[in-house]
N, C-alpha and C positions, 0 to 999 in steps of 0.2 A: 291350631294345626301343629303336628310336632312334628319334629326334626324329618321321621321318614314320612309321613305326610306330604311334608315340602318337596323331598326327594324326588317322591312320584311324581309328584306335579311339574317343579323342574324341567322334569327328563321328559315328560310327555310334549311338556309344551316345544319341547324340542327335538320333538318324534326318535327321542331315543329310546335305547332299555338301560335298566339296570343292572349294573354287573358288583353282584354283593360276592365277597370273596370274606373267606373263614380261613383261620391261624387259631393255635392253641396257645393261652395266655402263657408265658413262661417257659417256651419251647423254644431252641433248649437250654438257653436260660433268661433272665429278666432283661439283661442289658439289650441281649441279641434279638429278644421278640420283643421289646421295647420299640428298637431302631425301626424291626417290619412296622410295627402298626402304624409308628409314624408316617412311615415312607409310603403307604399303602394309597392314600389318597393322592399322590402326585403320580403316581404309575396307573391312574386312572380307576380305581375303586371307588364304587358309587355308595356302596354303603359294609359297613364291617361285621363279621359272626367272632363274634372273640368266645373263644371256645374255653368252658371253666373244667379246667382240669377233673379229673372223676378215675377213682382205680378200673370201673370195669361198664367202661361205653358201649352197653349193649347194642343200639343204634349203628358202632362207626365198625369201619374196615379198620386193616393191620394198619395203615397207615398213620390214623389218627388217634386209633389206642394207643402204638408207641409212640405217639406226641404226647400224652397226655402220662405216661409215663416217663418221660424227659423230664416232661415239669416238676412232675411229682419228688422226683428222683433228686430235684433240686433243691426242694423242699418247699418247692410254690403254693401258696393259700390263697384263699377267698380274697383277704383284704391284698395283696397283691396285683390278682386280677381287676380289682376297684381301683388301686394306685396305676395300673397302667391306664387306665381310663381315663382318671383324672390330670395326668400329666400329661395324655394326650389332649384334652381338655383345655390345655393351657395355650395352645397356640391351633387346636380348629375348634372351632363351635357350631360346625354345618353339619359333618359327616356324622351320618346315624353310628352308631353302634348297638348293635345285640348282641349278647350275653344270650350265650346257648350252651344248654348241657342237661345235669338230671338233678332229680330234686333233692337226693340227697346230703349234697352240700350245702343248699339253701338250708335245709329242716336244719339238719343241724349249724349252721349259722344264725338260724332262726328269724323268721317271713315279716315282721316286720323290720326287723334292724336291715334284714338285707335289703327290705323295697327302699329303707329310709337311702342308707348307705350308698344305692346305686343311682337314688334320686340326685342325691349330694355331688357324685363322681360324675353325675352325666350322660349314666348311659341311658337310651329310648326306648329300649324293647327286648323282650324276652322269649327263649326260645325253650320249653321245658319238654323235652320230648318223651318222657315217661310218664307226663301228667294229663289222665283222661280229662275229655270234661264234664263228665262225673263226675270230679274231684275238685272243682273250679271253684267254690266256696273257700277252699284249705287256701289256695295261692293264686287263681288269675283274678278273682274279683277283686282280693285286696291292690293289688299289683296294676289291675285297670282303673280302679279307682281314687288312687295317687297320683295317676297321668302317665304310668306306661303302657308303650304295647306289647300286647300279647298274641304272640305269634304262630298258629297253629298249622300241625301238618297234617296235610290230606295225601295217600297215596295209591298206587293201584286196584286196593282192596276196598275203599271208601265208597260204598256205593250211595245212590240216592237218598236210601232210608237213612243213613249213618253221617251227612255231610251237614243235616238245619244241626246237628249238634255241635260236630265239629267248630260251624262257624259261628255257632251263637253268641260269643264271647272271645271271639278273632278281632282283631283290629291292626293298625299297620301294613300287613298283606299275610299272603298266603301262601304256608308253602310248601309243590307240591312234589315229591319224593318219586321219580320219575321211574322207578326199577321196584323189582320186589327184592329186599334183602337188605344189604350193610354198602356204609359209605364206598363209593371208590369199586365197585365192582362193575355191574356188566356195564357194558352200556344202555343208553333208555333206544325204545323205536321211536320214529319221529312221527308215525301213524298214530300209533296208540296213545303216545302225551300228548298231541293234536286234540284227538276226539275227548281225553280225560278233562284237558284245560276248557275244551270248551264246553263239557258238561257242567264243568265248574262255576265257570262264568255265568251259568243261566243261575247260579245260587245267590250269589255275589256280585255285587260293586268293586270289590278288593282289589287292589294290585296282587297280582300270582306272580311266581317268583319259583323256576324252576329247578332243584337238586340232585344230586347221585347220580356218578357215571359219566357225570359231561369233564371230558379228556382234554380236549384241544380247542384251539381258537376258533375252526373249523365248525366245529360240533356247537359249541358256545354261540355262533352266530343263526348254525341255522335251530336252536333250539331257540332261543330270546326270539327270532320271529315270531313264536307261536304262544308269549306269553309276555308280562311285562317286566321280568328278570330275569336272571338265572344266578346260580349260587354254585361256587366251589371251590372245592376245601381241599381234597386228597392230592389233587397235582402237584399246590404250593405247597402243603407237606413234605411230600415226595420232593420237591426242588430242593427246599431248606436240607431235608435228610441227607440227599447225595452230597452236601458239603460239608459235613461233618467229618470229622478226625476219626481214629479206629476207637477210641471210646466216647465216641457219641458228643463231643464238644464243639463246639460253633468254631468255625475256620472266618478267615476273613470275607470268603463268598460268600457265606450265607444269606445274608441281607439283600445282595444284588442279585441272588439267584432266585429269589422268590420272587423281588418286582420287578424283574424281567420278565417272570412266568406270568405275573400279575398282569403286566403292563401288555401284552401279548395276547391273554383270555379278554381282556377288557376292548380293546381293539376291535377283537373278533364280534362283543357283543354289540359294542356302539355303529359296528358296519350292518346290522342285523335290522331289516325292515318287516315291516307290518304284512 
């Protein structure tokens, strides 16, 4: 059973949800998203998306491209976001971490060094969101069969025909992209992710784990009723950002300002019933 394995089960047995919450590695710089990651599991984060920096996140809204250019900006790399893992590593060894982003900083860091690398560092699963699976030979077979998970998203447009593929080589959970478009935009309907999660569900054992769009604590709880997570990333973004200086450098809020927002979405999700 690995780490989010355990998670789910955990949380079930204690008729909770999951409240996974995303930061990008190195944003806006090591020390200052050092101190978040750490903090993140005491503000109530069930499980982590550490986001690998990438120039052009086709996937994310403005808010986590310009995270992801922070990093950049700093001069953050691969082996960085593995050091923050590992030092995180050094004092919890429960809380999952995923590593989510696109492939081609894996390619060119090169698929085995990095499964080896992240095996080493600790992290549990992976989130490649430009990699079909179609393409599951090049990087999630190798990647599932060293013992990580691999983490697939399904979203509005996944119909019936399109989803035995999708999960064929899913493990860990599932997750499902609740809006059509880019991080951090509209909001999801509670009708339509209702009816999608549980078409889902008839494909699937998985824990689902809901993303995009979910804003508030509010929102956070009554979406987690209707699935067995929820994920988000652009608020605490957006938190950490509003406490930056006028050239984008980490102020002393920073840190408190995201797990307070942490601490707050997570609230909303652990009050969230079945």
């Amino acid at each position: 059973m690995t780490r989010l394995d355990q998670c789910f089960a955990d949380l079930r047995s204690q008729q909770k949800k999951a409240f996974v919450a995303f930061i990008t590695a190195g944003d806006p710089d090591q020390d200052t998203s050092q101190a978040i990651l750490d903090g993140l599991p005491d503000a109530g984060v069930d499980i982590i998306e550490l986001g690998m920096p990438f120039t052009d996140p086709m996937a994310d809204g403005p808010a986590i491209q310009k995270s992801s250019l922070r990093a950049l900006g700093q001069g953050h790399k691969m082996r960085n976001t593995l050091d923050m893992v590992r030092k995180f590593r050094s004092h919890n060894q429960t809380t999952p971490i995923v590593l989510m982003g696109y492939y081609n900083p894996i390619y060119h860091y090169g698929v085995d060094l990095f499964i080896r690398d992240c095996l080493e560092a600790g992290v549990d699963g992976l989130i490649v969101v430009d990699l079909p699976p179609e393409e599951d030979d090049e990087f999630c077979i190798p990647a599932l069969n060293a013992g990580l998970n691999f983490i697939r998203l399904a979203t509005p447009t996944t119909d019936d025909a399109r989803l035995p593929a999708v999960l064929a080589n899913t493990s860990g959970f599932v997750y499902y992209v609740s809006i059509r478009g880019i991080t951090g935009a509209a909001s999801p309907d509670l009708d339509d992710v209702a009816q999608a999660v549980n078409r889902i569900k008839r494909h699937t054992d998985l824990p689902i784990a809901i993303g995009f769009g979910i804003k508030t604590a509010e929102q956070a709880q009554k979406m987690a009723g209707l699935a067995d997570g929820i994920v988000v990333g652009s608020v605490l973004i957006d938190a950490l950002a509003a406490q930056l200086d006028e050239k984008g450098r980490a102020t002393d809020g920073c840190v408190e300002a995201v797990l307070a927002s942490a601490a707050q979405l997570a609230d909303g999700v652990h009050r969230a019933s079945n």
